[in-house]
C-alpha positions in Angstrom: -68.4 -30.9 -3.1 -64.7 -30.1 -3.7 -64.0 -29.5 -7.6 -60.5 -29.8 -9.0 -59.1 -27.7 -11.3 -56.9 -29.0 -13.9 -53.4 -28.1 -14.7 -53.2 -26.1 -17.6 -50.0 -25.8 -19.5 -47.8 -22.7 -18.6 -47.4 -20.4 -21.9 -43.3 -20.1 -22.7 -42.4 -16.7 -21.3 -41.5 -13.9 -24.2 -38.3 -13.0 -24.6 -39.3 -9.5 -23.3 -39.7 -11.5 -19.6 -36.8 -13.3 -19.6 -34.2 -11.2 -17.4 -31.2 -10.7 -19.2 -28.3 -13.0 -19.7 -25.5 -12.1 -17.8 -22.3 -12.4 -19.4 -19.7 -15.3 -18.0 -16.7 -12.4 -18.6 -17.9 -11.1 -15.2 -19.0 -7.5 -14.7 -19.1 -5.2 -17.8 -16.5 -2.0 -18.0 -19.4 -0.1 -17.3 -20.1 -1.8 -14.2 -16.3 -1.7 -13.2 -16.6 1.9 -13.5 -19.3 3.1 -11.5 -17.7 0.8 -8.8 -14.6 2.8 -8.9 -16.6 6.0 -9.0 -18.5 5.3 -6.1 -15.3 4.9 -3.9 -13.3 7.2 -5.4 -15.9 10.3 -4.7 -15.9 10.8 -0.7 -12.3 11.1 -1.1 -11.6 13.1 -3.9 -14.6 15.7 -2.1 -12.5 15.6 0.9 -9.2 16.8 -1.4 -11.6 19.3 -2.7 -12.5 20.7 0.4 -8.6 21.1 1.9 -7.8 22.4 -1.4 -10.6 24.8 -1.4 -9.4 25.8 2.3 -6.0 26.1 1.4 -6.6 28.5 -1.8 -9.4 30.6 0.8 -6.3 31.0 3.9 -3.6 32.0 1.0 -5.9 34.0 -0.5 -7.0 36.0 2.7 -3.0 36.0 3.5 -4.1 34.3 7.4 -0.8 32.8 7.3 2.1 34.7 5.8 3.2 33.7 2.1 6.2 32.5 2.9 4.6 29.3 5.4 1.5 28.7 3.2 2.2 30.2 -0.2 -0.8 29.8 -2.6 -1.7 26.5 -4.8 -1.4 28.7 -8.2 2.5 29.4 -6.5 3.2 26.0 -6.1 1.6 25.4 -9.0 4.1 27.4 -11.4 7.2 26.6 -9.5 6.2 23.0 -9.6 5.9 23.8 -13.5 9.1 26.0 -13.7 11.5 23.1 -11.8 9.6 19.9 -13.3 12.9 18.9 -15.4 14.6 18.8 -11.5 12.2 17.6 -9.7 11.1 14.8 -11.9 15.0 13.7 -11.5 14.9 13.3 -7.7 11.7 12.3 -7.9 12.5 9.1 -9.6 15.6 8.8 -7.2 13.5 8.5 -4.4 10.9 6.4 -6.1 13.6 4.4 -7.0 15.0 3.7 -3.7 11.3 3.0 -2.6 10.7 0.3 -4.6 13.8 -1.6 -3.6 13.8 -1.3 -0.5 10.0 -2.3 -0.4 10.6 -5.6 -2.7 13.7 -6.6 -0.5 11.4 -5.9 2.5 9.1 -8.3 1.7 11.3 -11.3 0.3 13.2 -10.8 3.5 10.0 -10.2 5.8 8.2 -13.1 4.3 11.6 -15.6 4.7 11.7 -14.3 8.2 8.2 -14.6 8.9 8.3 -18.4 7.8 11.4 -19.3 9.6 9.2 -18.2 12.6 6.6 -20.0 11.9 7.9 -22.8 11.6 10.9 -23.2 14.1 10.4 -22.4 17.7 14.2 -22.4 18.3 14.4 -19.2 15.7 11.1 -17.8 16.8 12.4 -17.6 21.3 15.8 -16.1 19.4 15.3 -13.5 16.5 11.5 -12.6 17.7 12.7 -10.2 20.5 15.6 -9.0 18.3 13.4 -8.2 15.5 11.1 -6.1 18.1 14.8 -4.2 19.6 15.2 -3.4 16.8 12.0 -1.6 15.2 12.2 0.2 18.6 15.3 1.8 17.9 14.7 5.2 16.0 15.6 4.7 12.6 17.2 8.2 11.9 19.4 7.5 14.6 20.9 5.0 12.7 20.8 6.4 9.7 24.5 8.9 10.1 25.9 5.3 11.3 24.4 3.8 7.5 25.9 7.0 5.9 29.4 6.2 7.4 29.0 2.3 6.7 27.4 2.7 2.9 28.8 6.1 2.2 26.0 8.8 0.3 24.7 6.9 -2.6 21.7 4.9 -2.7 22.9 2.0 -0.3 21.6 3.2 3.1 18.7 5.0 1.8 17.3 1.7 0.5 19.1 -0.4 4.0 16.9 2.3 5.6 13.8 1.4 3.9 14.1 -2.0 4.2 14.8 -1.4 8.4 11.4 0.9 8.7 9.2 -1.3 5.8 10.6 -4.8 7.4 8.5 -5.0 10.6 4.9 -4.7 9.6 5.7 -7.7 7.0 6.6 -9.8 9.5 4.3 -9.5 11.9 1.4 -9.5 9.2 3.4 -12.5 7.5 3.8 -14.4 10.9 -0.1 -13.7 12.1 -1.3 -14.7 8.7 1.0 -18.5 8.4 -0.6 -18.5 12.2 -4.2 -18.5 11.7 -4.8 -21.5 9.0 -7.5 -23.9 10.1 -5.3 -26.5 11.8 -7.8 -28.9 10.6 -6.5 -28.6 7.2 -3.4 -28.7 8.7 -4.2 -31.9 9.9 -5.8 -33.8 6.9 -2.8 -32.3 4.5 -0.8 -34.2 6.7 -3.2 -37.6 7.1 -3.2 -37.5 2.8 0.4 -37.4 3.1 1.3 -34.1 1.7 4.8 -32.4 2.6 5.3 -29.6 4.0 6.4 -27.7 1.1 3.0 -28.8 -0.8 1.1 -28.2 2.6 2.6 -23.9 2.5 2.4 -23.8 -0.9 -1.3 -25.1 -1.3 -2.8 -24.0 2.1 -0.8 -22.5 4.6 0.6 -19.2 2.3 -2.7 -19.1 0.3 -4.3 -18.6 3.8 -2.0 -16.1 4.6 -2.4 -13.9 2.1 -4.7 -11.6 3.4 -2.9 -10.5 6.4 0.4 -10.4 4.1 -1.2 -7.8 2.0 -2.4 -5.7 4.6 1.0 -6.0 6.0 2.6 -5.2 2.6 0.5 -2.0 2.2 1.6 -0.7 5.7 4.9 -1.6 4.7 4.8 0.2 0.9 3.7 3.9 3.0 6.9 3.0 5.4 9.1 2.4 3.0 8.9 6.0 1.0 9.6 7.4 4.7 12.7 5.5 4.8 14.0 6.4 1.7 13.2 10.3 2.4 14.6 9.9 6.1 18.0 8.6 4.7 18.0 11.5 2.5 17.8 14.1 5.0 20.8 12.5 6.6 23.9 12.5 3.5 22.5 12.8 -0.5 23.0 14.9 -3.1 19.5 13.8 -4.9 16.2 13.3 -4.0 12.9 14.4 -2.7 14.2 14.7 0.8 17.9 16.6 -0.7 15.3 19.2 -2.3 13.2 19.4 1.2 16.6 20.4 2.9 17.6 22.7 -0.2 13.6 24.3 0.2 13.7 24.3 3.9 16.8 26.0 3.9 16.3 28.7 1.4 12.7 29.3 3.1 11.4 28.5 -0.4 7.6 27.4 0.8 6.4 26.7 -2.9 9.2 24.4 -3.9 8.8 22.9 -0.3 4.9 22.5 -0.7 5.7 20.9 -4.5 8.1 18.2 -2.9 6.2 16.9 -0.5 2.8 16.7 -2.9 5.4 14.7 -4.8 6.2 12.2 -2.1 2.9 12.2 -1.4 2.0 10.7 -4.5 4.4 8.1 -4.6 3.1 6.4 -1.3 -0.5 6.7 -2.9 0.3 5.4 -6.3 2.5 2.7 -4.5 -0.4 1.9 -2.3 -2.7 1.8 -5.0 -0.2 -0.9 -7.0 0.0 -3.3 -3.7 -4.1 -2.8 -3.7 -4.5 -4.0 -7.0 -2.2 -6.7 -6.8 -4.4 -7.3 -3.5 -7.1 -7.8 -5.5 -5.5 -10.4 -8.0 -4.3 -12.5 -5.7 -7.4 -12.9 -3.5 -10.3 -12.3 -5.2 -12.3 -14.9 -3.2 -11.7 -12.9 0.2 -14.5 -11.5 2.1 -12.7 -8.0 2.1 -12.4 -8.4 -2.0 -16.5 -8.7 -2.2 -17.4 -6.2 0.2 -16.2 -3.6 -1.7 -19.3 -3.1 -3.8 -21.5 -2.7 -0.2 -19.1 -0.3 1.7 -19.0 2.1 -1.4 -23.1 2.3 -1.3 -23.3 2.8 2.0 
């Protein structure tokens, strides 16, 4: 014989067994910071570990002094000339951000234009290809003679070197919207400014900013290629000047210096990266690359 057994009431949990609310502000600082510390470690080891070989071959004078001087010699020459260098190094940061922005307003006017005539795309596409070819310090005397030594071609130079990768990213990105949405935008009657504005550029974004961080590293090359060629400030005036004088620590001190401005420019495009498309698949896989 089959007996039931009846229900019996479930006893409210304690408030001990509840699992904790989580806060609608999204992840705690906390949180926010062990992220940022479980990405930022495998690097900064690896920067330990060429620092730790540079200070070992200097110390053991492998190399002479004057090709790899010591990181305590760069160290107090970087100290001793901060006043000068921190002059050319805003020069040259300068002429990186400008000719980075006006990169990617041009890049991203070209890249539409492209997209969406095929008269423009058959004419400018090969031109814009002829012309990333070309080597840029090539042209660079020719920007000298046209701009004379001030800031003009070193930024025209930037723009030339940091304009390519935004356009091709630009034009893939416009390229690869579902053309179904495409297609009921248009059945609901929206035009085509609503239709880039609401789907098509939104889409795009994610290629654009890969594009755009290519394009930021690029750009601090231009601007330090167009000062080898004719300026009197700089970080590329001081890498002639160091170069010249076989000064190694003063060299070594510049270019950590233009080092840092393409990482903390690359860093500003990644965080703007992460504003603008936080919903991307790229955005929430942080969090599992860093723990693997």
């Amino acid at each position: 014989m089959v007996t039931t057994q009846e229900a019996r009431p479930t006893a409210p949990s304690s408030p001990r067994s509840r699992p904790p609310a989580r806060s609608a502000g999204g992840p705690s600082a906390g949180s926010r910071a062990l992220v940022l510390l479980a990405e930022s470690w495998r690097p900064a080891a690896v920067l330990l570990a060429l620092f730790a070989v540079w200070w070992f071959v200097a110390w053991r004078e492998l190399v002479p002094a004057y090709l790899v001087p010591s990181p305590g010699a760069v160290a107090e020459t970087m100290a001793a000339e901060w006043p000068m260098l921190l002059e050319h190094t805003w020069v040259t940061t300068l002429e990186t951000i400008v000719g980075f922005v006006l990169a990617a307003v041009i890049g991203v006017a070209a890249a539409v234009l492209l997209v969406y005539s095929r008269t423009a795309e058959k004419s400018l596409y090969p031109l814009i290809l002829f012309a990333q070819v070309i080597p840029k310090i090539a042209i660079a005397p020719i920007l000298v003679v046209w701009f004379g030594f001030g800031m003009t071609p070193k930024i025209v130079l930037a723009v030339l070197i940091a304009f390519f990768p935004v356009v091709v990213s630009a034009v893939a990105g416009l390229r690869s919207v579902d053309p179904e949405l495409l297609e009921m935008s248009a059945t609901m009657g929206a035009s085509r400014w609503k239709t880039f504005r609401k789907i098509r550029f939104p889409g795009a974004l994610p290629q654009l900013m890969s594009g755009l961080k290519v394009a930021v590293t690029l750009a601090v090359v231009g601007a330090v290629v167009g000062e080898f060629v004719g300026a009197d400030r700089g970080l590329g005036y001081v890498l002639l000047l160091a170069s010249g004088n076989l000064d190694a620590p003063l060299l070594f001190a510049d270019l950590i210096l233009m080092s840092l401005i393409g990482v903390v420019l690359f860093v500003l495009v990644e965080v703007l990266e992460r504003l603008l498309i936080p919903w991307h698949a790229s955005r929430r896989g942080n969090l599992a690359l860093a723990t693997v």
